[in-house]
N, C-alpha and C positions, 0 to 999 in steps of 0.2 A: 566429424569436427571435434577439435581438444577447446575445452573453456578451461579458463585459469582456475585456478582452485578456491578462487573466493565467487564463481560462478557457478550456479547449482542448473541445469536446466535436465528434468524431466519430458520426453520427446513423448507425445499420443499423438492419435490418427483420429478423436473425435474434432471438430470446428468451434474450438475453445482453449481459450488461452489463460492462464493465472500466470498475473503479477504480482511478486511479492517485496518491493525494493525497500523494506523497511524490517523486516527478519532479521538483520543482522546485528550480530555483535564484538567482530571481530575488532582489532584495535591494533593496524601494524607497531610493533615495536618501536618504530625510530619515531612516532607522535606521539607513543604514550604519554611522555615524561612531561609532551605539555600540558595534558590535561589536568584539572583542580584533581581529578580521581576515577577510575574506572568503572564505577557505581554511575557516577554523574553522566559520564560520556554516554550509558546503557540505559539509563532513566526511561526514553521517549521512545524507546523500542518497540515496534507493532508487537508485544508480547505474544509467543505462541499460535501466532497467526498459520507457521506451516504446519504444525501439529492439529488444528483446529480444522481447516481443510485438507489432512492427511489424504481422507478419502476419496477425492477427485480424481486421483492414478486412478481408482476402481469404474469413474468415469471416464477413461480412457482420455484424461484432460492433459495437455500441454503445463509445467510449469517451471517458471523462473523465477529464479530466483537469488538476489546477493545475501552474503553473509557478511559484508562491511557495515559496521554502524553506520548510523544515520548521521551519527555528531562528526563523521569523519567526511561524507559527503552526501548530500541528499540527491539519490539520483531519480525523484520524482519530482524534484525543480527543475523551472527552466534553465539550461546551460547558460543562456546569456547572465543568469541573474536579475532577470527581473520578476517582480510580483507579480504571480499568476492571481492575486485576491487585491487590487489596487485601493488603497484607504482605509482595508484591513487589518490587522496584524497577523503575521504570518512568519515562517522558519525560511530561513534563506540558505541558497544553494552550502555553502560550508556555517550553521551553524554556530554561534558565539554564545549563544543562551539556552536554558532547557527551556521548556512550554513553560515552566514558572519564574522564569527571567534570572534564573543563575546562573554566573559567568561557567563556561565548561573550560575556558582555558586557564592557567594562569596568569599572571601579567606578563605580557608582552610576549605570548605565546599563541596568539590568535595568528593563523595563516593570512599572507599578505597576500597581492592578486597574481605573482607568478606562481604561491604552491597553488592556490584554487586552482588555478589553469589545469595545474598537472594531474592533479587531483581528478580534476572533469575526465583528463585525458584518458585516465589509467581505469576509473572506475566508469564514472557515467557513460559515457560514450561505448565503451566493450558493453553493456547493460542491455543500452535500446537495442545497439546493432543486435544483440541475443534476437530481444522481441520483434525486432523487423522482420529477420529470419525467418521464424517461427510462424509468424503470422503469413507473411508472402508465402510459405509451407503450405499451410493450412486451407489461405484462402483458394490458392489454384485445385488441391485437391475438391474442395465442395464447393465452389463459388461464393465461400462468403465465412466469415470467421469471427466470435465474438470473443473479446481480450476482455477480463473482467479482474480487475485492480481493485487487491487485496489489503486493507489499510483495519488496525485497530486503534484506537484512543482512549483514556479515561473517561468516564462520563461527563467529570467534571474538573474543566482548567479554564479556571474563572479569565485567564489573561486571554483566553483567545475566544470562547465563548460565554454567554452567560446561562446559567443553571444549567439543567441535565439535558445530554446531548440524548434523544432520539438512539434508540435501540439501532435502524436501516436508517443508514444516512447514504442514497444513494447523487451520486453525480454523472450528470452528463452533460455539463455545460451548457445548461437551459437548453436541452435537448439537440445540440448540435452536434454529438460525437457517436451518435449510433440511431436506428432507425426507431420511430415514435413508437410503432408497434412493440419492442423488444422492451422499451422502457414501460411501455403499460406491461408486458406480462411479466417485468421481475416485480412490479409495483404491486403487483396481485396476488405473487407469492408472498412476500415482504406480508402483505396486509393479511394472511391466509393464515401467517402464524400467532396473529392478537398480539403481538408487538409492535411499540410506536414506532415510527419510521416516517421520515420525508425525501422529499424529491430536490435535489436541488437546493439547499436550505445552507447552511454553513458550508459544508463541501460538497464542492459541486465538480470535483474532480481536477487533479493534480495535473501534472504534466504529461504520464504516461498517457492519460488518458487522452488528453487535448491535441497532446502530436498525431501519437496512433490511431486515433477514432477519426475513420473518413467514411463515413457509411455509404458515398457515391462511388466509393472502391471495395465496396464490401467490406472494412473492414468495422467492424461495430463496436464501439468501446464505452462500460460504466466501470465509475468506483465504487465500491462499497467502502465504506467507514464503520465498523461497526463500534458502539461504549462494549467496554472490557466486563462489564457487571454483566452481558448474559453468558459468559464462561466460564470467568475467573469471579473468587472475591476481594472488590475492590476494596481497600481501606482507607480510612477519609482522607488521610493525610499520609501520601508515599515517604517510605525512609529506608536507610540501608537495610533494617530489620526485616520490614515486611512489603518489601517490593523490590522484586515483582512474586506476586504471589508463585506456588507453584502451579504445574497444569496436572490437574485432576481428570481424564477422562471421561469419568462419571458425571460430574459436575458440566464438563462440557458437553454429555451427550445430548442434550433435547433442543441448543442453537445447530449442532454439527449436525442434526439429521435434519432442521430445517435449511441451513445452507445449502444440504443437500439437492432441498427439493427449488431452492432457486437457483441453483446449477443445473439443476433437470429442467427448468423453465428455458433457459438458455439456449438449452440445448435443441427443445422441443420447437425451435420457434424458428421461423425460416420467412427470409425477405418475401415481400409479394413477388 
């Protein structure tokens, strides 16, 4: 199979899947010129998320992944466009504001509902059908297949939550998108490393998560959300200067080897 070239997918034979629909920073040409500036469009980027789990290939992991911004289409929203968080505030399928409520287009440059559409068509939609694939792959080989959606954040973006978000912010939809069991042993890894962490709490998992995650077809789906302070450092206040920081290795090594080991919990863990 050929993926377009804004489709990265990575093929393993382990029963584990990474989603990474928020990596990207690409920004076709013929939309640039609408945005207020190409800094702004890149602001809300899961920063360094594939770098950060490089080592997953080492666990023989499946992963996908786009390279188109997020401010050009959220393909971890639902397609219809509605709030996956109702009464919330939240980022909608194309985007008009960054997480700190600054316009990304210029006037009169915001996508109407035929380019959304095309947009769904050309990005989102090629996306899932990747992780469908993948996953129906996966699940026939072993019986069972866990998809673990890859998402980083600022600690702190007072417009969508208040004060400091939890190191493990994991989601499964008040436990509806993967089996109880597999949710206690990432919660054990999570808790294993003395970082805070909740279940459930602000994010409770995107879209990837909610479609894909059928645990009565084996197929097992959480998010991770992790704050960007345990790999990068954060500065209080993002600007074109100093953000997004660069990626230090070093600095990322002691989250990256605990990732590690709740990707080995993942893996370790098998339906009743």
């Amino acid at each position: 199979m050929t993926e377009p070239d804004w489709l990265v997918v990575r093929r393993g034979n382990a029963p584990l899947v990474l989603g990474m629909p928020h990596t990207g920073t690409d920004i076709p040409a013929d939309l640039l010129p609408h945005f207020v500036s190409r800094w702004r469009a890149r602001k809300d980027t899961d920063w360094w998320i594939d770098r950060l789990y490089a080592f997953a290939a080492d666990l023989d992991a499946t992963i996908v992944r786009t390279t188109i911004s997020r401010s050009v289409i959220d393909v971890n929203r639902d397609p219809s466009g509605a709030s996956l968080y109702p009464g919330q505030l939240t980022t909608t399928l194309c985007p008009t504001a960054t997480f700190d409520n600054e316009p990304l287009y210029l006037p009169g440059g915001e996508p109407g509902d035929a380019e959304i559409a095309e947009r769904r068509d050309r990005w989102l939609t090629p996306y899932h059908a990747a992780l469908t694939a993948e996953l129906a792959r996966l699940r026939d080989a072993h019986g069972h297949v866990v998809l673990y959606d890859c998402h980083s954040i600022r600690s702190r973006v007072p417009r969508l939550f208040d004060g400091e978000l939890p190191q493990f912010n994991v989601g499964t939809n008040n436990g509806t998108t993967c089996d109880p069991m597999l949710e206690a042993a990432i919660e054990r890894a999570c808790a294993a490393t003395g970082r805070s962490l909740v279940i459930n709490g602000r994010f409770r998992g995107g879209w990837t998560t909610r479609h894909h995650g059928r645990p009565d077809l084996g197929v097992h789906a959480i998010q991770m959300e992790l704050a960007c302070r345990g790999y990068i450092d954060e500065p209080d206040t993002p600007d074109e200067a100093n953000w997004p920081p660069r990626y230090d290795s070093a600095r990322a090594a002691p989250l990256a080897g605990q990732l590690r080991d709740i990707l080995t919990a993942c893996l370790e863990w098998k339906p009743a």
